[in-house]
DRENVEX-562452 format. One record per residue (C-alpha): x, y, z negated; residue number from 1; chain. Coordinates in Angstrom, 1 decimal. Layout:
X	Y	Z	NUM	A
...
This chain:
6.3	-19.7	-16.4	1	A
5.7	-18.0	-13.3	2	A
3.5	-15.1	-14.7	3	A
6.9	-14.5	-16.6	4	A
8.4	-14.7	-13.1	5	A
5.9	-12.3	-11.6	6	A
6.3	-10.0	-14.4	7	A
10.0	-9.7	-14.6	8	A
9.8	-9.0	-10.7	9	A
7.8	-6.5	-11.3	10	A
10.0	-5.3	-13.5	11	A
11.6	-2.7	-11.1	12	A
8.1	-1.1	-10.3	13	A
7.4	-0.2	-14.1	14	A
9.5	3.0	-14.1	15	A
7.1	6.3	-13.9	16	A
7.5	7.9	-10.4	17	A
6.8	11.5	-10.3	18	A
3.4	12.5	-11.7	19	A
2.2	14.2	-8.7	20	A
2.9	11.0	-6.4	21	A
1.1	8.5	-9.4	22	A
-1.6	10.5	-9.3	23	A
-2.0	10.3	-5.3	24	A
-1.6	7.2	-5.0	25	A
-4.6	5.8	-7.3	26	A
-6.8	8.8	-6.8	27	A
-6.4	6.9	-2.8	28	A
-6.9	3.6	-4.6	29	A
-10.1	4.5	-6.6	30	A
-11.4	5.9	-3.3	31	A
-10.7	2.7	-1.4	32	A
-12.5	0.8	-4.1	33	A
-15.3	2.6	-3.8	34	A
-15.2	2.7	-0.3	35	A
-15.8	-1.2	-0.8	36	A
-18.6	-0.7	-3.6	37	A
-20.5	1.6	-0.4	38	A
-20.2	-1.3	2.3	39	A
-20.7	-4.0	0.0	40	A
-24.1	-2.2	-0.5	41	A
-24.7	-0.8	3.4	42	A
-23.9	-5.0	3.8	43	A
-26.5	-5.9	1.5	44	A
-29.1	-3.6	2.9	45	A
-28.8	-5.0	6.0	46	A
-29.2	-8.4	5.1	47	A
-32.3	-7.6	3.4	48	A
-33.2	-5.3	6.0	49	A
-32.7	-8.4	8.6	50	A
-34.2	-11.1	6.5	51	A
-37.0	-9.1	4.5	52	A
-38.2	-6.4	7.7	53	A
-36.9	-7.6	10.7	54	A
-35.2	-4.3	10.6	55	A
-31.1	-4.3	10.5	56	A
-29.3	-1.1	9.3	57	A
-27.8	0.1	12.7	58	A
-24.5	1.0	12.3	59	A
-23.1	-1.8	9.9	60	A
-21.0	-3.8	12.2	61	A
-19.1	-0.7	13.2	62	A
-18.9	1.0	9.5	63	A
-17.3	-2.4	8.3	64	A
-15.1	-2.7	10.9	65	A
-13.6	0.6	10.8	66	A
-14.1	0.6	6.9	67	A
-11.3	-2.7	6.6	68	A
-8.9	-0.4	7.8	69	A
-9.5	3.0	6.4	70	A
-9.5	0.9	3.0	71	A
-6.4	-0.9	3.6	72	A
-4.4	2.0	4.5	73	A
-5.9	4.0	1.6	74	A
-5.3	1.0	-1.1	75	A
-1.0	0.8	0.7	76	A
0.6	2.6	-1.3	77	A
-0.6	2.0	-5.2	78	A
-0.2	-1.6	-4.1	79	A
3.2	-0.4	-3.9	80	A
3.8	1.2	-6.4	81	A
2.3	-1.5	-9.2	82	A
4.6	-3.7	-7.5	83	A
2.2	-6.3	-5.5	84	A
3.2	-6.1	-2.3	85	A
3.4	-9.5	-0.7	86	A
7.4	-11.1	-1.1	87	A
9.2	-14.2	-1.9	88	A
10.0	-13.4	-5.3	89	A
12.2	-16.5	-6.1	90	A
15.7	-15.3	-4.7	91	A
15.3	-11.9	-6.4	92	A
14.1	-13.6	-10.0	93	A
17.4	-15.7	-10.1	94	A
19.2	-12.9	-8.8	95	A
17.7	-10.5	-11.4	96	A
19.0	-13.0	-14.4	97	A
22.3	-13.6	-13.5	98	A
23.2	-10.6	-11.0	99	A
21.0	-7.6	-11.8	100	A
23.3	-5.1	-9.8	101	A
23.2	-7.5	-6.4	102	A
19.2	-7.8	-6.7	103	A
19.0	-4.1	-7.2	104	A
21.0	-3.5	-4.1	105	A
18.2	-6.1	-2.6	106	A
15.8	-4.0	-4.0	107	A
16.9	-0.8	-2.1	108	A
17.7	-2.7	0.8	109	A
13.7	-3.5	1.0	110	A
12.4	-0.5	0.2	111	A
14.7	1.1	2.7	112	A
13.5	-0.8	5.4	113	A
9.8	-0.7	4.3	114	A
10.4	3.3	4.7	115	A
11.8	3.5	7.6	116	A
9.1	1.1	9.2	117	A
6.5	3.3	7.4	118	A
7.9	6.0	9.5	119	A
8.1	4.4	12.8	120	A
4.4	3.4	12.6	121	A
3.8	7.1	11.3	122	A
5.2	8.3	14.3	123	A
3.3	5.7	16.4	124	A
0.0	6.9	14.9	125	A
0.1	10.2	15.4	126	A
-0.8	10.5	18.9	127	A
-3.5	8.3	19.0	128	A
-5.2	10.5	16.1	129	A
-4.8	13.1	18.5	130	A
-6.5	11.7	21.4	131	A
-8.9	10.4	19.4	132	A
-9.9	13.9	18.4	133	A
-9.6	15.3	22.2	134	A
-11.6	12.1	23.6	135	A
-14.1	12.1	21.0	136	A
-13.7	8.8	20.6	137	A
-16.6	6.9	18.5	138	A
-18.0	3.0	17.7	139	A
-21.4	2.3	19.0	140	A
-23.6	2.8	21.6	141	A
-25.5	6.2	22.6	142	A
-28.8	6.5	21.5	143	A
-28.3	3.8	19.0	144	A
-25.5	4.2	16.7	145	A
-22.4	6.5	17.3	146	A
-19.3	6.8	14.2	147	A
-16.0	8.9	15.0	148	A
-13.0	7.1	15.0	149	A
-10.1	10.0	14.1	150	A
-11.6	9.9	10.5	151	A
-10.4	6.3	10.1	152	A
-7.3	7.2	12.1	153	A
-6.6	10.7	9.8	154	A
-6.8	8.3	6.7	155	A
-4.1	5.7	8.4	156	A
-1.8	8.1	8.7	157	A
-2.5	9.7	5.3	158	A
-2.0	6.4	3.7	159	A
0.6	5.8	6.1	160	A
2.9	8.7	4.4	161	A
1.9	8.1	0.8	162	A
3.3	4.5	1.2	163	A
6.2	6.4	3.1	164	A
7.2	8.1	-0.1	165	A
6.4	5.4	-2.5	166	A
9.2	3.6	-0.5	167	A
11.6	6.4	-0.8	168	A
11.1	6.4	-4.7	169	A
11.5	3.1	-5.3	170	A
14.6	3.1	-3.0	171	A
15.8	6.1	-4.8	172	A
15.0	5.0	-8.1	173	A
16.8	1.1	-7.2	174	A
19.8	3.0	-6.3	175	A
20.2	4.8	-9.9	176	A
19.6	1.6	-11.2	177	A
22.7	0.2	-9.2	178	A
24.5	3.0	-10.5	179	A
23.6	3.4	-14.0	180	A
24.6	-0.8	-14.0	181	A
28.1	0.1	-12.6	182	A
29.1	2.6	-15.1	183	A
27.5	0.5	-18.0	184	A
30.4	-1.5	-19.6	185	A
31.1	-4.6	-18.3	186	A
31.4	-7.0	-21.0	187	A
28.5	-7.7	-23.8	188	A
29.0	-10.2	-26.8	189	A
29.9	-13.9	-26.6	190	A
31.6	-13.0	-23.0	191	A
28.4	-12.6	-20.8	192	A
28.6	-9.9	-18.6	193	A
26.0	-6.8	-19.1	194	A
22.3	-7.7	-18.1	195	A
């Protein structure tokens, strides 16, 4: 009962965006996962490096910790788009049965504010990035381990505007939903209104 649940509120996401925007968003998916596949090996090495050698790969703590966000970020918007982003879903499922043009109004409503939140982080990124870049700013110590930070912080804020415009598509593509309902006819058979 509830994977039916899950699936008709996913319902909405199944649609094709635009190919070009697809495509982006799990070509940065497949590179987040194997962004994991890489630390979940750098992490094993050093374990065994630890345990086996007395001899830690230098570095890891930093990679992981940048890594968590770089892979996040990169992962944002095909999570998205495939319709998994964290929600209560239970409100929109009733709604979706018996008021499909009120739960896609809800729909917009939430991807319009997830853009427009998207945008103000966007915004909010930017400079950092910047400074990173003029600072040099890096993890580590010198003469022991040393990673940049504005590669972590470029990929935010690539991921950042991918989820941007996953949010305006699904917005966009809610709202000609809401319209294609309201100029449906009204009435279906045995008096229930159209679905």
């Amino acid at each position: 009962m509830q994977a039916m649940a899950a699936t008709r509120s996913r319902d909405a996401y199944n649609q094709p965006m635009p190919f070009g925007l697809q495509r982006l968003t799990g070509v940065m998916n497949a590179l987040g996962t194997l962004w994991i596949l890489a630390l979940m090996v750098l992490i094993n090495l050093d374990v065994a490096g630890r345990n086996l050698l007395d001899a830690p790969v230098r570095g890891t703590t930093e990679l992981v910790s940048l890594s968590i966000v770089g892979i996040v970020f990169l992962q944002l918007a095909d999570t998205l788009r495939c319709g998994r982003f964290t929600r209560a879903d239970v409100l929109l499922d009733t709604l979706q049965r018996k008021h499909p043009a009120l739960a896609d109004a809800l729909h917009a409503v939430f991807h319009l504010v997830g853009l427009a939140l998207m945008v103000v982080i966007l915004r909010a990124s930017w400079e950092p990035l910047v400074d990173s870049v003029r600072i040099r700013e890096y993890v580590g110590a010198v003469g022991d381990f040393q990673a940049p930070v504005w590669p972590v912080r470029l990929i935010t804020l690539i991921g950042l505007a991918g989820t941007a415009l996953s949010f305006a598509m699904l917005a966009r593509m809610d709202l000609g939903r809401l319209r294609a309902r309201r100029s449906a006819p009204t009435t279906a058979p045995d008096g229930e209104g159209a679905r």
